[in-house]
PDB file with one MODEL, atoms N, CA, C and O in Angstrom:
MODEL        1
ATOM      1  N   UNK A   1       0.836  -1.181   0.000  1.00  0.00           N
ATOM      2  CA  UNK A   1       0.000   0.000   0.000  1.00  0.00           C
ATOM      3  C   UNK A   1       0.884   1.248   0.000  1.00  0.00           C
ATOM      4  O   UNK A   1       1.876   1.454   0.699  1.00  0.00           O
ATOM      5  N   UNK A   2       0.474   1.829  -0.678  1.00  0.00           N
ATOM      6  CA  UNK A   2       1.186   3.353  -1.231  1.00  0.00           C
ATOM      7  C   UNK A   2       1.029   4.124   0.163  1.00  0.00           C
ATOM      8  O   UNK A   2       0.023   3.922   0.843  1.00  0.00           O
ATOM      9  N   UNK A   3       2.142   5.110   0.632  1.00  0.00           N
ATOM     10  CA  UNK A   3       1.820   6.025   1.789  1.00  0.00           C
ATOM     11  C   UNK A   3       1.463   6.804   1.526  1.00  0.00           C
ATOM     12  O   UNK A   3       2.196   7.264   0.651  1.00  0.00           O
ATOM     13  N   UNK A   4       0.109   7.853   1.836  1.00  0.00           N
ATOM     14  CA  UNK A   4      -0.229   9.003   1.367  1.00  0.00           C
ATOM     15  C   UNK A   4       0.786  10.029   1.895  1.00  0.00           C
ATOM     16  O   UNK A   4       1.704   9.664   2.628  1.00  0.00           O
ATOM     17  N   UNK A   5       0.629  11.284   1.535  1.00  0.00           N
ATOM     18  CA  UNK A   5       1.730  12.644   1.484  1.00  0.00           C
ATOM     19  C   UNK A   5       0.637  13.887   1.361  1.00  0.00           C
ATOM     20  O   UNK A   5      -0.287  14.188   0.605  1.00  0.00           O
ATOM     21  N   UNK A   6       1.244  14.406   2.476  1.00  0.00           N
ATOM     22  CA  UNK A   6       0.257  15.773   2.148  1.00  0.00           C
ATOM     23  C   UNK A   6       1.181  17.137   2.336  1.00  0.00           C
ATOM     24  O   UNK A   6       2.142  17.012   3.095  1.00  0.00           O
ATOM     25  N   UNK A   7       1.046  17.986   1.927  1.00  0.00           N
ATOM     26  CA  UNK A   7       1.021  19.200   2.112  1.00  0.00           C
ATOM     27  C   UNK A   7       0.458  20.530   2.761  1.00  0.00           C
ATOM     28  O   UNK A   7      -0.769  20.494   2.854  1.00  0.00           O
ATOM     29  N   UNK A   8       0.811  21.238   3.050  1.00  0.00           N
ATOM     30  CA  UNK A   8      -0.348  22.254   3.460  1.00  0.00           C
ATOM     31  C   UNK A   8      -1.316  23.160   2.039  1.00  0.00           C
ATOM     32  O   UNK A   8      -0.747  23.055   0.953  1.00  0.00           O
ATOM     33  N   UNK A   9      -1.883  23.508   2.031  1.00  0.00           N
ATOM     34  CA  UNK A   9      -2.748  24.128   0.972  1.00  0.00           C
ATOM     35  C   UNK A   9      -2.939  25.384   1.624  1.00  0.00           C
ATOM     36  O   UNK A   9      -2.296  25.688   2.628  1.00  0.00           O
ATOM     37  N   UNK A  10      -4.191  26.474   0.855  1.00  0.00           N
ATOM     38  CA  UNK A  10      -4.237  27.289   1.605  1.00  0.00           C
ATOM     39  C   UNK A  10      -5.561  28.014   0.352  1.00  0.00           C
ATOM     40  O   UNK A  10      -5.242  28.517  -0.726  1.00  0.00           O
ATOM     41  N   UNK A  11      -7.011  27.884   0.860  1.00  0.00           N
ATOM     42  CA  UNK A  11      -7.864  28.700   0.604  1.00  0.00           C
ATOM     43  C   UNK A  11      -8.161  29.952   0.822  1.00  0.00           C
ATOM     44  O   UNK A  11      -8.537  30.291   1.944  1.00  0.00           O
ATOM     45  N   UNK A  12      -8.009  31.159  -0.542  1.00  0.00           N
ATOM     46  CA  UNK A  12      -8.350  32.744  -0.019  1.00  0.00           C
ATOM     47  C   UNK A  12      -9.409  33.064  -0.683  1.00  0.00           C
ATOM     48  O   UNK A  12      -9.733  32.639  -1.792  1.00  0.00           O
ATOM     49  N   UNK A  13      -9.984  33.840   0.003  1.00  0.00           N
ATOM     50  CA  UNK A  13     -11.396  34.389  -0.493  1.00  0.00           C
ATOM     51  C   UNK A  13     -11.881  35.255   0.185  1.00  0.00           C
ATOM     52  O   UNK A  13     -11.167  36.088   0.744  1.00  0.00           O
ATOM     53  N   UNK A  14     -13.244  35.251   0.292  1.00  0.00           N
ATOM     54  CA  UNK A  14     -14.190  36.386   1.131  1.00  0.00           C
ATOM     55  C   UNK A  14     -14.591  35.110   2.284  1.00  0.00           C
ATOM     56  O   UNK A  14     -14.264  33.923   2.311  1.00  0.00           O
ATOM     57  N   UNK A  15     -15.322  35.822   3.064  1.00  0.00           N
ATOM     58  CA  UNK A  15     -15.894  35.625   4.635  1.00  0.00           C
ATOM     59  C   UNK A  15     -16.646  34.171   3.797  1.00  0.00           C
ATOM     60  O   UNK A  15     -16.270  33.014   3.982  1.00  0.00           O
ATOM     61  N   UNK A  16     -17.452  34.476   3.129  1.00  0.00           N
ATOM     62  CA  UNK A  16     -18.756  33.517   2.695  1.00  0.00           C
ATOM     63  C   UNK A  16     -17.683  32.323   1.686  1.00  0.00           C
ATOM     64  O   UNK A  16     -17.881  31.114   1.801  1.00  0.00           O
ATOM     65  N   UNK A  17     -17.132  32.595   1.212  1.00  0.00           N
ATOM     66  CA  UNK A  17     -16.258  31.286   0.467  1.00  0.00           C
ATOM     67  C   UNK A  17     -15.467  30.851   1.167  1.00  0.00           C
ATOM     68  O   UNK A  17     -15.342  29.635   1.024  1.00  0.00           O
ATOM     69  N   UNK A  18     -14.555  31.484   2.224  1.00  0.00           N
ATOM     70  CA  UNK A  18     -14.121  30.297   2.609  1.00  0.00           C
ATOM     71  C   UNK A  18     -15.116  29.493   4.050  1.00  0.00           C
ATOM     72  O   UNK A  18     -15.013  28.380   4.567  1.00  0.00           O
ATOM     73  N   UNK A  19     -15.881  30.457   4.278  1.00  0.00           N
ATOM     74  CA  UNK A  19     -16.996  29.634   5.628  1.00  0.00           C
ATOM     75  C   UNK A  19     -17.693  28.595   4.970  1.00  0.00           C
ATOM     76  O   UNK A  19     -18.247  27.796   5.725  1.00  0.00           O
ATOM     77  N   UNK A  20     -17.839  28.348   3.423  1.00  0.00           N
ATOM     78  CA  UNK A  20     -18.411  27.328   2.713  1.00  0.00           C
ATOM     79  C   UNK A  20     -17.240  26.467   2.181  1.00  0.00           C
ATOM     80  O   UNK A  20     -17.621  25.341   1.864  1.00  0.00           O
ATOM     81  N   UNK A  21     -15.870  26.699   1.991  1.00  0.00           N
ATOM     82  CA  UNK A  21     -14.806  25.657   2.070  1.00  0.00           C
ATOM     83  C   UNK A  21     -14.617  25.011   3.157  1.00  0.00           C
ATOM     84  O   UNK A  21     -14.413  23.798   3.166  1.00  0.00           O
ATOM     85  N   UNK A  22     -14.681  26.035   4.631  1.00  0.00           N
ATOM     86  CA  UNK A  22     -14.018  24.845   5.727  1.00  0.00           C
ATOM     87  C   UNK A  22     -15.563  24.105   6.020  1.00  0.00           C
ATOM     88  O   UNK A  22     -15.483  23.030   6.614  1.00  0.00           O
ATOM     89  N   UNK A  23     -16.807  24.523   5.700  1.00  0.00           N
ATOM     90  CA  UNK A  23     -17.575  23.443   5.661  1.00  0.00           C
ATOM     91  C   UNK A  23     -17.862  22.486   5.312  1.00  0.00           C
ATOM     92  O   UNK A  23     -18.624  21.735   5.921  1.00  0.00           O
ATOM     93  N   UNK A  24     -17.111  22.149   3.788  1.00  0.00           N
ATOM     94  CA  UNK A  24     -17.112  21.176   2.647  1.00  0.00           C
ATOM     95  C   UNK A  24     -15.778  20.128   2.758  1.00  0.00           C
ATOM     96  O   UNK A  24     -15.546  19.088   2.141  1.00  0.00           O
ATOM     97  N   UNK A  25     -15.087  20.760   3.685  1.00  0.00           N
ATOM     98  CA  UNK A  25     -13.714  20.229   3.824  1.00  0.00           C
ATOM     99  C   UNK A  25     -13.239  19.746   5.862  1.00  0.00           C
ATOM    100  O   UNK A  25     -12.357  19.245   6.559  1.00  0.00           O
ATOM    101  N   UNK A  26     -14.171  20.177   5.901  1.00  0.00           N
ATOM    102  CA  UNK A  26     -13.653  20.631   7.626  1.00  0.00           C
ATOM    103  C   UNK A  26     -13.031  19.578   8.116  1.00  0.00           C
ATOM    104  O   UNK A  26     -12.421  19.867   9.145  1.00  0.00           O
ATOM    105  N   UNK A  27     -12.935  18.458   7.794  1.00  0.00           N
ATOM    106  CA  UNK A  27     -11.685  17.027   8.241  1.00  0.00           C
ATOM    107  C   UNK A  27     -10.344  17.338   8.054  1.00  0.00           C
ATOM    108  O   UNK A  27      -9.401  17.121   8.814  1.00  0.00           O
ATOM    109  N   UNK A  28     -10.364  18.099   6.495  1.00  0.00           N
ATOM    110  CA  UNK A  28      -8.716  18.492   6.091  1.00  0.00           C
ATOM    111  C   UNK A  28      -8.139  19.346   6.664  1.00  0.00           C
ATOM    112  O   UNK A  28      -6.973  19.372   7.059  1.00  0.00           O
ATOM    113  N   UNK A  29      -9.408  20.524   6.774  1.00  0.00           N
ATOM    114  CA  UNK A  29      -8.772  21.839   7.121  1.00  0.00           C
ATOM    115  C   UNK A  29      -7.887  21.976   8.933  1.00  0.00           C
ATOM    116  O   UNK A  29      -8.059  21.268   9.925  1.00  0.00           O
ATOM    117  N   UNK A  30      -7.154  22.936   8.766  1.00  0.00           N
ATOM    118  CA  UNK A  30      -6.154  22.901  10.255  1.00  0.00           C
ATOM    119  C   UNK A  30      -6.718  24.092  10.643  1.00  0.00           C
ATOM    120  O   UNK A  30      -5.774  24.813  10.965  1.00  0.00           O
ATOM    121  N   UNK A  31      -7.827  24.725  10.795  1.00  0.00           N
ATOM    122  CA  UNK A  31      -8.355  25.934  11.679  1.00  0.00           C
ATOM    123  C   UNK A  31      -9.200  26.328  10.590  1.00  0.00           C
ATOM    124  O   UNK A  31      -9.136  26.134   9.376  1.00  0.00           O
ATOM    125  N   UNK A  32     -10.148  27.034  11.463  1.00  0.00           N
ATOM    126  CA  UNK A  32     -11.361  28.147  10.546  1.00  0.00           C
ATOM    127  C   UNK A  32     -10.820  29.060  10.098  1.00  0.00           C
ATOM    128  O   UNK A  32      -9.738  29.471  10.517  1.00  0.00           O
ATOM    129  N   UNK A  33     -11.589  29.661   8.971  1.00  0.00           N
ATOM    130  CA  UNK A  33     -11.228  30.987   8.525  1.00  0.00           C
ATOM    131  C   UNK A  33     -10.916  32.362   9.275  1.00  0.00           C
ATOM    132  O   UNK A  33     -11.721  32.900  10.036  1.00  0.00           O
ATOM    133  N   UNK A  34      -9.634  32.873   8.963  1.00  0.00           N
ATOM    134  CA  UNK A  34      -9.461  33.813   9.709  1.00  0.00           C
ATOM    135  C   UNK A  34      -8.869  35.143   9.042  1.00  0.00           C
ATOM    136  O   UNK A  34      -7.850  34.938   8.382  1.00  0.00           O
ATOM    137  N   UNK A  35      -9.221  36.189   9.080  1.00  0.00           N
ATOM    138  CA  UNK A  35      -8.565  37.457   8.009  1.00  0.00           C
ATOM    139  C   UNK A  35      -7.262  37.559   8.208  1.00  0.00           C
ATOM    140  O   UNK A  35      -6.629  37.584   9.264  1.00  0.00           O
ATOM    141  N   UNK A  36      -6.762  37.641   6.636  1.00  0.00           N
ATOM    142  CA  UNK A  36      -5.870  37.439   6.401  1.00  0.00           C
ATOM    143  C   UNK A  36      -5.199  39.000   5.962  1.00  0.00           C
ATOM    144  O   UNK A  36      -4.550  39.678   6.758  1.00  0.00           O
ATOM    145  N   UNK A  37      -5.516  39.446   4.430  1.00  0.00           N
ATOM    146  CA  UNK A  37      -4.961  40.935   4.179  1.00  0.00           C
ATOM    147  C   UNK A  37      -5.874  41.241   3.798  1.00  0.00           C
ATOM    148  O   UNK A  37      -6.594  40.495   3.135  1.00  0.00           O
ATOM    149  N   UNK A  38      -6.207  42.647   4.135  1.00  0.00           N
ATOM    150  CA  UNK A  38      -6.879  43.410   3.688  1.00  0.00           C
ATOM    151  C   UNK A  38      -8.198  43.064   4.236  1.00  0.00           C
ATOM    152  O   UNK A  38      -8.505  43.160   5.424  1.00  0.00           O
ATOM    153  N   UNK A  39      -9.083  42.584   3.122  1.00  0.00           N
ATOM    154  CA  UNK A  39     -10.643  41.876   3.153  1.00  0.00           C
ATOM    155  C   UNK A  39     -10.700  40.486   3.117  1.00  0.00           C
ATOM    156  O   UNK A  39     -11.680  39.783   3.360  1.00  0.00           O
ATOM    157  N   UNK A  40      -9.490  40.112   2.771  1.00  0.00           N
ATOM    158  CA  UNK A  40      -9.570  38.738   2.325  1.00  0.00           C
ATOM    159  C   UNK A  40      -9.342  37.390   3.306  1.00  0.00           C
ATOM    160  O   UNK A  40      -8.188  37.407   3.734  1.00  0.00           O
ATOM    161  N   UNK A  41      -9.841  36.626   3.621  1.00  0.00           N
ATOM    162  CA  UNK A  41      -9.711  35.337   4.483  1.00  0.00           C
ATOM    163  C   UNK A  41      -8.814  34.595   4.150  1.00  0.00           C
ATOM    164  O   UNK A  41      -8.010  35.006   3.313  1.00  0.00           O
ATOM    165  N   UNK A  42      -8.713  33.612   4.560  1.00  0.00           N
ATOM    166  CA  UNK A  42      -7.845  32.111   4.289  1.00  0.00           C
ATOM    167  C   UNK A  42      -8.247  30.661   5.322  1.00  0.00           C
ATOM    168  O   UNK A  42      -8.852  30.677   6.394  1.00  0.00           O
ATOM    169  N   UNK A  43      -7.823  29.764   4.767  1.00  0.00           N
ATOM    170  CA  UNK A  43      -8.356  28.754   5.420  1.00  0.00           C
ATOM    171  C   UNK A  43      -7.277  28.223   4.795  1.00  0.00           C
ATOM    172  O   UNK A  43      -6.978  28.345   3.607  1.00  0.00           O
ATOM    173  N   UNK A  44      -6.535  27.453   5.899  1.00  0.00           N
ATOM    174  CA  UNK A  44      -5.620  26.230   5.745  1.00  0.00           C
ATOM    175  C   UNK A  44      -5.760  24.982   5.668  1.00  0.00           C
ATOM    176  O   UNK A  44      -6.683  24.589   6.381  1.00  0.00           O
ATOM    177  N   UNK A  45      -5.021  23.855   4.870  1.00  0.00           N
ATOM    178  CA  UNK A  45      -5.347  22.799   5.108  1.00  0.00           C
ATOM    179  C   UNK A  45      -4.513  21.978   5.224  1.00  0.00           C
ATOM    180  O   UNK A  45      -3.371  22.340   5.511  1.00  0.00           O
ATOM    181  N   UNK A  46      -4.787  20.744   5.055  1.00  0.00           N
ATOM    182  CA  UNK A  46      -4.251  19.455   4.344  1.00  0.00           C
ATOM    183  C   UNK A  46      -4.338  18.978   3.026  1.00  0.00           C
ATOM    184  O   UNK A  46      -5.407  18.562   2.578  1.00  0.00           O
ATOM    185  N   UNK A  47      -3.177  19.005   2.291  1.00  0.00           N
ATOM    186  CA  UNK A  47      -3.398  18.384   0.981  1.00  0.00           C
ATOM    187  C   UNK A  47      -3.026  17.421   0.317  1.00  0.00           C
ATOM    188  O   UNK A  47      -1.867  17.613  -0.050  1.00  0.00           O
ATOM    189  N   UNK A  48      -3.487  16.325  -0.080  1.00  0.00           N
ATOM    190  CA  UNK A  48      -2.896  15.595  -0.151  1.00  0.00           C
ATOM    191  C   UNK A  48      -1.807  15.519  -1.846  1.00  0.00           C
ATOM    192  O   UNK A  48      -2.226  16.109  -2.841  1.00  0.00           O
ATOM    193  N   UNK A  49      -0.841  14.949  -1.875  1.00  0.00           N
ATOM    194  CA  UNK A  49       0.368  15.470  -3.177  1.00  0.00           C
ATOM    195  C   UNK A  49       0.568  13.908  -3.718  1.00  0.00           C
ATOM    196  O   UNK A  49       1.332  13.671  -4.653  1.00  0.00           O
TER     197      UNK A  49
ENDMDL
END
């Protein structure tokens, strides 16, 4: 069996896209959305490579 490998990722957007990524994802992700620059959010994750 192959070992999986992940990476970190990293979702940016507005308030409402990424509160609907870490919902769609919320196993991968490593914390909720939090402002990042300016207006814009982010949401971190797990990715797998």
């Amino acid at each position: 069996m192959k070992e999986k490998r992940y990476t970190i990722g990293e979702f940016i957007g507005t308030l409402e896209e990424c509160t609907k990524f870490y919902e769609e994802h919320k196993d991968d992700c490593i914390a909720p959305p939090y402002l990042y620059e300016g207006s814009n959010y982010r949401v971190t994750y797990w990715k797998e490579i």
